[in-house]
Every structure is written in C-alpha cells, then in structure tokens.
PASEBA-1860 file (N, C-alpha, C; in nm, 3 decimals):
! residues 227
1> XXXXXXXX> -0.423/4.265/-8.992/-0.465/4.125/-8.979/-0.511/4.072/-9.114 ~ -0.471/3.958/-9.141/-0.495/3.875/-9.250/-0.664/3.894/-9.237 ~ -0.711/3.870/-9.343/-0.878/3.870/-9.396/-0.921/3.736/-9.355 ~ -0.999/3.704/-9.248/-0.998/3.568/-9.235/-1.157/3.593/-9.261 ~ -1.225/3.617/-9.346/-1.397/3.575/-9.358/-1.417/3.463/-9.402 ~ -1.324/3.452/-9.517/-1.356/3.320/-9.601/-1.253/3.185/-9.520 ~ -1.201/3.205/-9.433/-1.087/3.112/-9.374/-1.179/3.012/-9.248 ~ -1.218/2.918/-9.267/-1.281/2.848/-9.156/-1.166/2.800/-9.046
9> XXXXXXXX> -1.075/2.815/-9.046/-0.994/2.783/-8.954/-1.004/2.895/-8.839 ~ -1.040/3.002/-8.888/-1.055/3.114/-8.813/-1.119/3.105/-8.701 ~ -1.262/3.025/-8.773/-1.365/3.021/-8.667/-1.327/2.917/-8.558 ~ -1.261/2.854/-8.586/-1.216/2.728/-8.495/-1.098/2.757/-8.420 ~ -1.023/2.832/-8.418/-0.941/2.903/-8.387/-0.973/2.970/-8.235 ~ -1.110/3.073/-8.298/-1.149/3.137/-8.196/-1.250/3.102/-8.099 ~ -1.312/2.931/-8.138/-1.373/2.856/-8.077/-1.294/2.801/-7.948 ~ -1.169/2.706/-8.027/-1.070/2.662/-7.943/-1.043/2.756/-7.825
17> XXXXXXXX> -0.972/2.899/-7.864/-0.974/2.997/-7.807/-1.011/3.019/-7.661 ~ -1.134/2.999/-7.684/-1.236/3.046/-7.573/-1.237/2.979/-7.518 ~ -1.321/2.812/-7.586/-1.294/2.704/-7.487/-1.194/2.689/-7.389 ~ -1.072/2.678/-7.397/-0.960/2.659/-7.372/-0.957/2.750/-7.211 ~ -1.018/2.891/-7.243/-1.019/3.001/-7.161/-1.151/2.955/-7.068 ~ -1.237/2.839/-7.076/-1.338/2.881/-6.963/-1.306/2.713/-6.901 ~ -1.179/2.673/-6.929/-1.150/2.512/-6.892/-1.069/2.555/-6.703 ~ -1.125/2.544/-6.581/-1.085/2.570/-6.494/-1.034/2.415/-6.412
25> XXXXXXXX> -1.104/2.335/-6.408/-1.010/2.207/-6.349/-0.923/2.159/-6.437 ~ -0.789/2.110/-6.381/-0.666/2.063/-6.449/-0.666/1.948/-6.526 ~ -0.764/1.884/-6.489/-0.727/1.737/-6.549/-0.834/1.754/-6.653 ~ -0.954/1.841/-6.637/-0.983/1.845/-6.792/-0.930/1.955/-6.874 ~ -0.904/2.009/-6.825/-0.821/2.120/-6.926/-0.671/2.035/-7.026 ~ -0.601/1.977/-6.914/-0.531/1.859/-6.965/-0.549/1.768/-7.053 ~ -0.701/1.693/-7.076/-0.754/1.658/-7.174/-0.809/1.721/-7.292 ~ -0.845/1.843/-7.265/-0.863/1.939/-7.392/-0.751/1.967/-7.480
33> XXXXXXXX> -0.660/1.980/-7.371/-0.508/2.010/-7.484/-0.496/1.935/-7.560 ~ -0.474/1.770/-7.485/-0.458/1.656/-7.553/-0.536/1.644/-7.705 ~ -0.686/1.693/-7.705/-0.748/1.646/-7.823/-0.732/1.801/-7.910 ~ -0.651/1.901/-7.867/-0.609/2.021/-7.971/-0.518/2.026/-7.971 ~ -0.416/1.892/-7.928/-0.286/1.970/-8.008/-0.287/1.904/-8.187 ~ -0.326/1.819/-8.215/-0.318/1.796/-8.354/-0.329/1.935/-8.450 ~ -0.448/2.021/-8.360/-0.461/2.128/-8.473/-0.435/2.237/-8.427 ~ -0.398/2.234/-8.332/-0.321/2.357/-8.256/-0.246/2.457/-8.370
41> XXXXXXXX> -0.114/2.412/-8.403/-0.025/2.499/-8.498/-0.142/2.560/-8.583 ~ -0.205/2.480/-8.672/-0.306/2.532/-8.769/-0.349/2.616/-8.752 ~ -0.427/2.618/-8.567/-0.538/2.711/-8.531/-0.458/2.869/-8.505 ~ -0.356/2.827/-8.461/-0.260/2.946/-8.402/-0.199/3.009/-8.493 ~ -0.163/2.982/-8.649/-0.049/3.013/-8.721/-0.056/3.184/-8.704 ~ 0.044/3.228/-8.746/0.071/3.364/-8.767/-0.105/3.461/-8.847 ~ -0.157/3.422/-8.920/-0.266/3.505/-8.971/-0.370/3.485/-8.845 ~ -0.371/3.431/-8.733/-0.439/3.430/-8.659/-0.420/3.486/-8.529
49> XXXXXXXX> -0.280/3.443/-8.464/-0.245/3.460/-8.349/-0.087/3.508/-8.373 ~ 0.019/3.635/-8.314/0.086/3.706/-8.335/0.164/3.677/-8.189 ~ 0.137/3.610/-8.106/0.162/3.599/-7.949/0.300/3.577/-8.006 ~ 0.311/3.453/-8.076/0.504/3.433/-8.074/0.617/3.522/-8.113 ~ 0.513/3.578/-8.255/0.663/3.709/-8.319/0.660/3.847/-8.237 ~ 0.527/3.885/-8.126/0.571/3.963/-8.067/0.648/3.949/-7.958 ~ 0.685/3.826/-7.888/0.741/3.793/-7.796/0.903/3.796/-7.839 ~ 0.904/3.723/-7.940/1.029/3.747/-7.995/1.070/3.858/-8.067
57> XXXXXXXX> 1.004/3.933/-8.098/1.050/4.074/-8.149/1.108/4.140/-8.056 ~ 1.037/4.118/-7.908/1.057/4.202/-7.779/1.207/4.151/-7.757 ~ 1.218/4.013/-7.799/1.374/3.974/-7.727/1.489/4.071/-7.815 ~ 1.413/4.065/-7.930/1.553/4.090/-8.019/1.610/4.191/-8.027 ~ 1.478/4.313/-7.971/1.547/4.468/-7.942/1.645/4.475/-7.854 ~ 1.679/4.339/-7.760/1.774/4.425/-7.648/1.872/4.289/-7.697 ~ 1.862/4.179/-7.724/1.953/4.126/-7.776/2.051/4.086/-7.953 ~ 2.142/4.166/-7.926/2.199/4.157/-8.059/2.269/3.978/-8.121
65> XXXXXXXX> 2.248/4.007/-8.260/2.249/3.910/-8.325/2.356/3.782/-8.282 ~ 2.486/3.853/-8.318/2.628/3.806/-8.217/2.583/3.690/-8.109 ~ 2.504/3.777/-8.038/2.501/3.703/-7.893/2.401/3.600/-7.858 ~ 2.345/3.537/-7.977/2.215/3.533/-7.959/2.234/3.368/-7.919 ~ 2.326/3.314/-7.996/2.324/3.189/-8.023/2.410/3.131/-7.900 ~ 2.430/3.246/-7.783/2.491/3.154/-7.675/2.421/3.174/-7.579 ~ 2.279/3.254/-7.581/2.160/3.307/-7.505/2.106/3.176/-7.455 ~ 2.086/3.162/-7.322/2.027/3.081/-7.252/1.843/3.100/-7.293
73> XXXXXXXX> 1.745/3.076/-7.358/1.597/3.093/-7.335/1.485/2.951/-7.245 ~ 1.437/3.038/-7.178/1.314/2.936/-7.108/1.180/3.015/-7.179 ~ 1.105/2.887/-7.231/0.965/2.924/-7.273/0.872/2.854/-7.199 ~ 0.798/2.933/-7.113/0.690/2.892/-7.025/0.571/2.905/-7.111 ~ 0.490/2.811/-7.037/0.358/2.782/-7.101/0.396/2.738/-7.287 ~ 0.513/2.693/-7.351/0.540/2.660/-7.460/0.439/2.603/-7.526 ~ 0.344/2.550/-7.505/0.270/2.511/-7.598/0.315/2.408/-7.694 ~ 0.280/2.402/-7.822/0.398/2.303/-7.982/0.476/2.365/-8.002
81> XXXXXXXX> 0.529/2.489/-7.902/0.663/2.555/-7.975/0.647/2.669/-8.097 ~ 0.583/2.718/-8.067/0.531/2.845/-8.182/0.640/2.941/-8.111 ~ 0.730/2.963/-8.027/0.782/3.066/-7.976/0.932/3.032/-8.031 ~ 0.956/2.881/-7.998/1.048/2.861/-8.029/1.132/2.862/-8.168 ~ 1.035/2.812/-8.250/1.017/2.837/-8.401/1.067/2.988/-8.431 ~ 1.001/3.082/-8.386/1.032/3.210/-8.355/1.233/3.229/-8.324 ~ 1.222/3.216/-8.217/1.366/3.204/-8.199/1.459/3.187/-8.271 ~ 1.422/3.055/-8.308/1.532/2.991/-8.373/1.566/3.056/-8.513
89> XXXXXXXX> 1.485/3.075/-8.589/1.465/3.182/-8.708/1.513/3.320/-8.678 ~ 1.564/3.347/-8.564/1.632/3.441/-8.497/1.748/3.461/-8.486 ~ 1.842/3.349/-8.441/1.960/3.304/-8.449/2.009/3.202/-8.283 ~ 1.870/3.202/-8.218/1.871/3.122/-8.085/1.870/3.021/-8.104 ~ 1.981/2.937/-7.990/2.001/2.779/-8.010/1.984/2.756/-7.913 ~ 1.991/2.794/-7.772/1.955/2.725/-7.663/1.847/2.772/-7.602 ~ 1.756/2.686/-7.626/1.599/2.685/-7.561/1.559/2.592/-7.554 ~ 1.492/2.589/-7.383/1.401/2.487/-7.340/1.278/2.563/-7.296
97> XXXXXXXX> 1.223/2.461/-7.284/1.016/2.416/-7.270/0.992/2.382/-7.171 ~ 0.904/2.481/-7.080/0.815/2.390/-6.980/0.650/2.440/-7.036 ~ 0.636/2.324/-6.975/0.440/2.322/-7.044/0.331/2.196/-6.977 ~ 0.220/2.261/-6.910/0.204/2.188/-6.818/0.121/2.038/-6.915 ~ 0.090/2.018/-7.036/0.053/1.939/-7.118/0.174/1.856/-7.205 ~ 0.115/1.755/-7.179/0.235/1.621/-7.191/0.243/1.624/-7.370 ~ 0.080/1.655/-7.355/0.055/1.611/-7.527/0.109/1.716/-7.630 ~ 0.080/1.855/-7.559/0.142/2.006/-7.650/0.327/1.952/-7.652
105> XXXXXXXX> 0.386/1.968/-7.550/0.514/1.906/-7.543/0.552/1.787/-7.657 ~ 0.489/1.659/-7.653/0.522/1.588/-7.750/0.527/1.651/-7.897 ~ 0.437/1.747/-7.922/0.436/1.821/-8.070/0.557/1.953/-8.056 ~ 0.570/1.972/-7.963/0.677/2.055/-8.002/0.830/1.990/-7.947 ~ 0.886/1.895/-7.953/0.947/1.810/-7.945/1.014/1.741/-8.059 ~ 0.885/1.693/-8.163/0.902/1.710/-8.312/0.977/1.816/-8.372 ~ 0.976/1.926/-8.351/0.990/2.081/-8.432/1.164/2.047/-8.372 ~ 1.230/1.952/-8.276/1.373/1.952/-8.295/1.478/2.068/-8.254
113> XXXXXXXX> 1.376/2.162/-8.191/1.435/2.278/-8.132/1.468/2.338/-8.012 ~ 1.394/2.284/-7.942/1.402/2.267/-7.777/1.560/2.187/-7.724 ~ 1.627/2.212/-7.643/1.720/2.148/-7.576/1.664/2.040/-7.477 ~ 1.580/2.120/-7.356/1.495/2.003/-7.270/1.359/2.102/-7.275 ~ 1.304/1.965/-7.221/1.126/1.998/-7.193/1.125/1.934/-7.076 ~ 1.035/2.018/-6.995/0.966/1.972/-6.856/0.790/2.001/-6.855 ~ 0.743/1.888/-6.815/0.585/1.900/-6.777/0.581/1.926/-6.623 ~ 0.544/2.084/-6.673/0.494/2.127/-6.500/0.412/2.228/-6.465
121> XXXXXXXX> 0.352/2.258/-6.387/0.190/2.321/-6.388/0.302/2.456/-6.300 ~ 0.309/2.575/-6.364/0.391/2.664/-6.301/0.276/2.738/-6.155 ~ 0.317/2.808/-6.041/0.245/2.850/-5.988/0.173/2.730/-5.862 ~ 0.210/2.672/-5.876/0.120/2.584/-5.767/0.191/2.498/-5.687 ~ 0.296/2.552/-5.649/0.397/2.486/-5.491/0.512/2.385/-5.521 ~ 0.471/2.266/-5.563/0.536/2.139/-5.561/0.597/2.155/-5.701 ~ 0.562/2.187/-5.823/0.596/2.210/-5.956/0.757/2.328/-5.953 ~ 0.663/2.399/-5.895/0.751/2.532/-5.897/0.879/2.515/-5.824
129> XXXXXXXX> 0.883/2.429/-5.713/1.021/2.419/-5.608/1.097/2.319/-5.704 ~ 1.088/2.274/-5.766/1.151/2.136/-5.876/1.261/2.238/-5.968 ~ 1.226/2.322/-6.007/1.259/2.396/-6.190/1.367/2.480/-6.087 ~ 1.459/2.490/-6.198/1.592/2.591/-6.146/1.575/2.736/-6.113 ~ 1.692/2.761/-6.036/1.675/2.895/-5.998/1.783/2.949/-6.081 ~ 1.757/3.117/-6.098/1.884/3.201/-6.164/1.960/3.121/-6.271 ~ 1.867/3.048/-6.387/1.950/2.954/-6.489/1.908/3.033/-6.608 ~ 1.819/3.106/-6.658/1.840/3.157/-6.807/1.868/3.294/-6.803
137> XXXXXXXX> 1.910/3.362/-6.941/1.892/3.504/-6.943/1.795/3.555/-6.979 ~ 1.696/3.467/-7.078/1.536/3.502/-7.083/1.448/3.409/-7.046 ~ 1.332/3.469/-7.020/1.214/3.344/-7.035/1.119/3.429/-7.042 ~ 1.026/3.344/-7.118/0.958/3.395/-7.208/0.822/3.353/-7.126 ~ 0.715/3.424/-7.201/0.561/3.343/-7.184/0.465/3.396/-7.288 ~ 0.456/3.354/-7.364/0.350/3.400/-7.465/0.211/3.284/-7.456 ~ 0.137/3.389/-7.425/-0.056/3.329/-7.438/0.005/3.210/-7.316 ~ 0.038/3.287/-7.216/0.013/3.171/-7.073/-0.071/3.228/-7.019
145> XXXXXXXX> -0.037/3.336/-7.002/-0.153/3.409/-6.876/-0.304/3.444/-6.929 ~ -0.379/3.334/-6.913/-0.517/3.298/-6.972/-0.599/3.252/-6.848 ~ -0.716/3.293/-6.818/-0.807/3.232/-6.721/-0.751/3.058/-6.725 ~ -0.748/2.986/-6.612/-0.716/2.887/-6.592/-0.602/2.789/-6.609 ~ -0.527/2.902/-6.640/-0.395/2.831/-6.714/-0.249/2.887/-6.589 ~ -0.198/2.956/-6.649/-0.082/3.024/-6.565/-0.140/3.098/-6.448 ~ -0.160/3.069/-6.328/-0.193/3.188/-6.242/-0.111/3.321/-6.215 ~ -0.180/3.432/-6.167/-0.085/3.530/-6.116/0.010/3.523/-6.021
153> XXXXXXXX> 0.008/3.416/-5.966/0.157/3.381/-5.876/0.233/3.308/-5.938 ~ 0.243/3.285/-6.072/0.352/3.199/-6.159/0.477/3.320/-6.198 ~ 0.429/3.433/-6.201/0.508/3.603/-6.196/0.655/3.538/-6.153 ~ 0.643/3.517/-5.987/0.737/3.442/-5.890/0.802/3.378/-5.986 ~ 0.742/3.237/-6.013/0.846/3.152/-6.096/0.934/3.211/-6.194 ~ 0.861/3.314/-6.279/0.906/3.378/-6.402/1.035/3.449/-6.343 ~ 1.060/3.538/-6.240/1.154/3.582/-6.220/1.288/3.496/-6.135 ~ 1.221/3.387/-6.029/1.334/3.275/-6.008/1.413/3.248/-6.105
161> XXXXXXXX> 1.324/3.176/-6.176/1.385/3.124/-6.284/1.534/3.191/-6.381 ~ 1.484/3.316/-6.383/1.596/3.398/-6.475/1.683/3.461/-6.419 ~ 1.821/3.458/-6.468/1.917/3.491/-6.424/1.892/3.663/-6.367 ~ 1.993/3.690/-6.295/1.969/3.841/-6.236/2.027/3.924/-6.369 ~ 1.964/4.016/-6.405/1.996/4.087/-6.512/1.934/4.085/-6.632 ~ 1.875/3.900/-6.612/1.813/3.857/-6.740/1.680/3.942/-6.799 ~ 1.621/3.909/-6.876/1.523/3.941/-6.959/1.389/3.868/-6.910 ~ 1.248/3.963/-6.877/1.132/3.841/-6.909/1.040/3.878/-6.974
169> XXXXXXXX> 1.008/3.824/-7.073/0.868/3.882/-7.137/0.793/3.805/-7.132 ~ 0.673/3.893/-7.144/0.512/3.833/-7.095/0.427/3.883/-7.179 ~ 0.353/3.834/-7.271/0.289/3.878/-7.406/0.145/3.792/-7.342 ~ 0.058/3.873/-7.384/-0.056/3.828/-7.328/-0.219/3.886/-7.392 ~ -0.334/3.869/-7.378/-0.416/3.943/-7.423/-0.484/4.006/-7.327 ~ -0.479/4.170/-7.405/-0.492/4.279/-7.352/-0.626/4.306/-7.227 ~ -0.729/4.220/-7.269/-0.846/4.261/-7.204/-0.833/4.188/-7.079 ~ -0.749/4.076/-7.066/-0.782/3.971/-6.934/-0.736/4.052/-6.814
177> XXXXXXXX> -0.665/4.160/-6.861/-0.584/4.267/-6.733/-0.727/4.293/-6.633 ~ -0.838/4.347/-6.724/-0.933/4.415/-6.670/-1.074/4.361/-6.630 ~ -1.107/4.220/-6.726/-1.210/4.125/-6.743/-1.193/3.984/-6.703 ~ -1.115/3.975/-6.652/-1.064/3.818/-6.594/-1.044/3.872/-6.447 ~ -1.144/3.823/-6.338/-1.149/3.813/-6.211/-0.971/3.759/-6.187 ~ -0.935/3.645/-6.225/-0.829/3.615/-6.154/-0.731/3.649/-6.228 ~ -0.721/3.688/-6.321/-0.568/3.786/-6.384/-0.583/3.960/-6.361 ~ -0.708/4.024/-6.272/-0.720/4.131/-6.269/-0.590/4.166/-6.209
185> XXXXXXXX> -0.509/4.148/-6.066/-0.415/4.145/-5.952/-0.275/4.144/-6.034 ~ -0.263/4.062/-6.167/-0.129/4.042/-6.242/-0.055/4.165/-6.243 ~ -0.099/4.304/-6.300/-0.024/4.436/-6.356/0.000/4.468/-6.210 ~ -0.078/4.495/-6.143/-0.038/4.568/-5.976/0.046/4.462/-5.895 ~ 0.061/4.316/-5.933/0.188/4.251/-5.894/0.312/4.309/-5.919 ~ 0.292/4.307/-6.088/0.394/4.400/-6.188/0.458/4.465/-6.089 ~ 0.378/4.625/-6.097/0.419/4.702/-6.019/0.489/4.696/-5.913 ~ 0.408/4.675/-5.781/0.441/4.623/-5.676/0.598/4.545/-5.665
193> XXXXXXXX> 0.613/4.473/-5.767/0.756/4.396/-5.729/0.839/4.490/-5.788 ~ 0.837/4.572/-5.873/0.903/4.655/-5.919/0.932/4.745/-5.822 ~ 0.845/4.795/-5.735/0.847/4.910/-5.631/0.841/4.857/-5.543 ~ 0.882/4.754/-5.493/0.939/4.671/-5.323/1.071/4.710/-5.327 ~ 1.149/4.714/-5.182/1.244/4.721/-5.146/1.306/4.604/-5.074 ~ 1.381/4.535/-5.165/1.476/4.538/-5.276/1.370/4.486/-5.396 ~ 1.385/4.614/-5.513/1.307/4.548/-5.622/1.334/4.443/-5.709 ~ 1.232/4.379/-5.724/1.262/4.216/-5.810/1.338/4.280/-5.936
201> XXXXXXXX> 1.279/4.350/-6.025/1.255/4.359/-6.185/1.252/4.516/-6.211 ~ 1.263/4.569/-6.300/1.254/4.697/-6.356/1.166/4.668/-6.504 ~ 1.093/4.757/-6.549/1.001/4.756/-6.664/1.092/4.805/-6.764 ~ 1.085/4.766/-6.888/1.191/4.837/-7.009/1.062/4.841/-7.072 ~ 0.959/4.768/-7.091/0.854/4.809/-7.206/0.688/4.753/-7.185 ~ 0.596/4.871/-7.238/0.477/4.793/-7.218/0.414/4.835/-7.257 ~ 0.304/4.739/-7.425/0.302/4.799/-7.534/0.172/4.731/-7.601 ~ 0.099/4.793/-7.599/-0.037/4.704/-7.673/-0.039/4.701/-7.825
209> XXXXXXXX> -0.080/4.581/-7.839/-0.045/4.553/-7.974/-0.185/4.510/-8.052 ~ -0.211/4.566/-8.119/-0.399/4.517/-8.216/-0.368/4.363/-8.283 ~ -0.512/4.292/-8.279/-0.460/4.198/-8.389/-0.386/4.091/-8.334 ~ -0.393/4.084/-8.199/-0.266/3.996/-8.108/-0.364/3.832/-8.191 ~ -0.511/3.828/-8.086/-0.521/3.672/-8.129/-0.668/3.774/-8.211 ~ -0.678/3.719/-8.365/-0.748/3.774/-8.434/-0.815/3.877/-8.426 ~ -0.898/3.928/-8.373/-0.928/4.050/-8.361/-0.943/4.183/-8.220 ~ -0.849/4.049/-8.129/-0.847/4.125/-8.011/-0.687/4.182/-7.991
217> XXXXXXXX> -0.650/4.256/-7.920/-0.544/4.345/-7.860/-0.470/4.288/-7.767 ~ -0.315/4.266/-7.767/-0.244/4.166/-7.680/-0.149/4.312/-7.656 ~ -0.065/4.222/-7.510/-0.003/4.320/-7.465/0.141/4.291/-7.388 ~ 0.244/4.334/-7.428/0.431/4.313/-7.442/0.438/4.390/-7.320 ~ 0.470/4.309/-7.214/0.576/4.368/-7.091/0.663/4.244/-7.104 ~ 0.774/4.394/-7.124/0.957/4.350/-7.084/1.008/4.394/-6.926 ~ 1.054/4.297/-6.874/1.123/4.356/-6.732/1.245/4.292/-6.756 ~ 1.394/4.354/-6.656/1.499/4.349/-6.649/1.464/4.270/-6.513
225> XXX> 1.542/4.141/-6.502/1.589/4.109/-6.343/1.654/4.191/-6.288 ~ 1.629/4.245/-6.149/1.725/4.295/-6.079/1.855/4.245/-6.027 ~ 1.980/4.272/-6.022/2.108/4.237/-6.004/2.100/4.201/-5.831
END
C-alpha cells in the first residue's frame, strides 16, 4: 500500500468510507452519493482502494485477450466507473452499468465507456424483475456488498443476470463476512447455491487480498454459472 500519512485524501477517503457504510435508509444514502460523487474517483483512486484492479484481474485469468473485446460485461453497484476504466485498459468494449445512484452514474457516463446504464436498487423485487435475464458472460461487483447498499439477496440477481457458463465476481471487504449482521448469511448463500440440487454456480476462486480499501483486507470470489 501506497504511504498515505502525509496524503489527506486518505483521511477522507476513509471517512467517506464509513459514512457511506452506516447510511441505512435509501433516500438518504441516495443523497450522500449525490454530494460524493464529485470526489469520489479522488477518494477511491488506486493508492487507496484496489476493489477495481482486483476485480478485473480476476476476469482476466479466465478470459484471454482475443476474446475480450466481444465479452459481454455487467458492472453492478458501478459506482463513476472505476471498474470499467479497469476493463477497458484490458481490451473490453462491451460494458454496461447498473447503479442504484443517478448522480454516481452521471460521472461515470462522462468516462465514455459504458454501452448502457440503468438506475436500479438490485435486491429489492420491483428493480430486480425489470433487468435481463441470461444476457452477459460476466458481471461484476466490486465494493457493492457493503452494510446498506447491495443486500444478500442481490446474489439472485447476480446470477440471473449472467449467461449460463458465464463468469461472476464479487470483490468485497473481507471483515463484513463476519462483522456486518446483515452480510454475515452472504458466504453460506455462496455455498448453499453451489450445493443445491440443481446447482446455481460452481466456485473457481476465493482469495483474500491485504490493502483492498487502505488498510483493510478485501476478498475475490469467482463462480462459474451453471449450464
């Protein structure tokens, strides 16, 4: 990790951070975004937060270069597009955005990289029946699954969504598995759909990583859609 003592962005970073994490009604959490996305990218860049290049690192092990640029990607919880940025610097051209903030969307909209964007709160009934079924070969989620943000039944969406066979990764920070009342249930979903009959998904990887958002530990599960 970059030396952030002398970096005041740091501290604001990990202010935002938190805040962000104890915002439980929608419509103010909605307004919080609104007044951080200006400094969002700033707060997030790479010396701070690692959520995007490990997400995309995860894609690139199973997808070769060749193929990349006719790869269908969905980025949930997109944020300004820090994932996509990622991608594209990859050799990915088709990617779209859903993100339940109108205002994060407008900033990553700018960045010119997205195909479409949809504003939609994943996980919560009416949102979720709207968005396609079996349409990408990946989708992604980096720094969704946060107290108040993505619930543990958005899992569901994540695998609708992607084609059978496809790819999903879920990059996340490490501690909310065990210290977040309502993301405790997420990994034993994992499981569980993996080990139902007929299983959703198969696991290819799951990998803790130091240093994810400044000095805490994030964590890479890859699953295969089941055919």
């Amino acid at each position: 990790m970059a030396d952030t003592a002398s970096d005041p962005t740091a501290d604001r970073c990990q202010l935002n951070a938190t805040l962000s994490s104890s915002v439980h009604d929608k419509n103010e959490l909605l307004r919080f975004y609104q007044q951080w996305s200006d400094k969002y990218d700033e707060d997030f860049r790479t010396e701070h937060y690692i959520g995007p290049c490990l997400t995309v690192e995860a894609v690139c092990e199973l997808i070769p270069d060749e193929k990349r640029a006719d790869v269908t990607v969905l980025d949930v919880a997109a944020g300004t597009g820090l994932v996509g940025l990622e991608l594209a610097k990859n050799g990915f051209k088709v990617i779209d955005a859903i993100d339940g903030s109108e205002a994060m969307l407008t900033k990553l909209r700018q960045k010119g990289i997205y195909r479409c964007t949809t504003q939609a709160m994943l996980g919560n009934g009416q949102d979720s029946r709207s968005l396609p079924e079996n349409a990408y070969d990946v989708v992604t989620s980096s720094g969704g699954f946060v107290p108040g943000h993505l619930p543990v039944s958005a899992v569901h969406d994540l695998i609708r969504m992607c084609k059978p066979g496809g790819l999903i990764v879920i990059v996340m920070r490490y501690e909310y598995l065990s210290t977040c009342e309502e993301l405790r249930p997420l990994e034993p979903l994992m499981i569980e759909l993996e080990h139902k009959s007929p299983s959703c998904w198969s696991r290819l990887k799951r990998h803790i990583s130091p240093n994810y958002l400044l000095d805490k530990d994030g964590i890479v599960f890859v699953y295969r859609k089941s055919l």
